[in-house]
C-alpha positions, 0 to 999 in steps of 0.5 A: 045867705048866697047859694048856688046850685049844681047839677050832677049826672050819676049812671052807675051805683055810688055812695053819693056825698050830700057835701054840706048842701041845704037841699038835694034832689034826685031826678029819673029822666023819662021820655019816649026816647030815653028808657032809664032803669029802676034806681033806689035812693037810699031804699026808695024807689024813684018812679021815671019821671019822678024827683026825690028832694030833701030840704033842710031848715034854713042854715042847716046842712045836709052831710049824708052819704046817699046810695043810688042803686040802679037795678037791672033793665033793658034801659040807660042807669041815669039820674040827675042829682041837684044840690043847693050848695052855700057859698062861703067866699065873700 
């Protein structure tokens, strides 16, 4: 089975589509230059610097809807989402 993967930059609070992937992963960005604010995937908290990933058993897809709520703060709302997408054309 063929994949590609994509990577999608969020920086504000959406519904996001898992879009029929076979993994997803949400990662916070931390660095000395960037300060990002808290964010909650679906409740869960994402440390800086941390990545939240969810895989699926071989062939199945993910169709959730994920909230990604960024709280207040003094930093940047900013997280990078990276899905395993099939590639259905042959």
């Amino acid at each position: 089975m063929k994949t590609r993967s994509e990577t999608i930059f969020v920086g504000s609070s959406q519904q996001f589509s898992a879009d029929g992937c076979y993994a997803i992963a949400f990662f916070r960005p931390d660095s000395s230059l960037l300060v990002t604010n808290p964010v909650r995937v679906n409740g869960v908290p994402i440390a800086a610097g941390q990545t939240f990933a969810i895989g699926q058993n071989v062939g199945d897809e993910d169709w959730s809807n994920y909230s990604i709520v960024f709280e207040a703060g003094a930093g940047q709302d900013e997280i990078h989402v990276t899905r395993i997408m099939p590639i259905t054309r042959k």
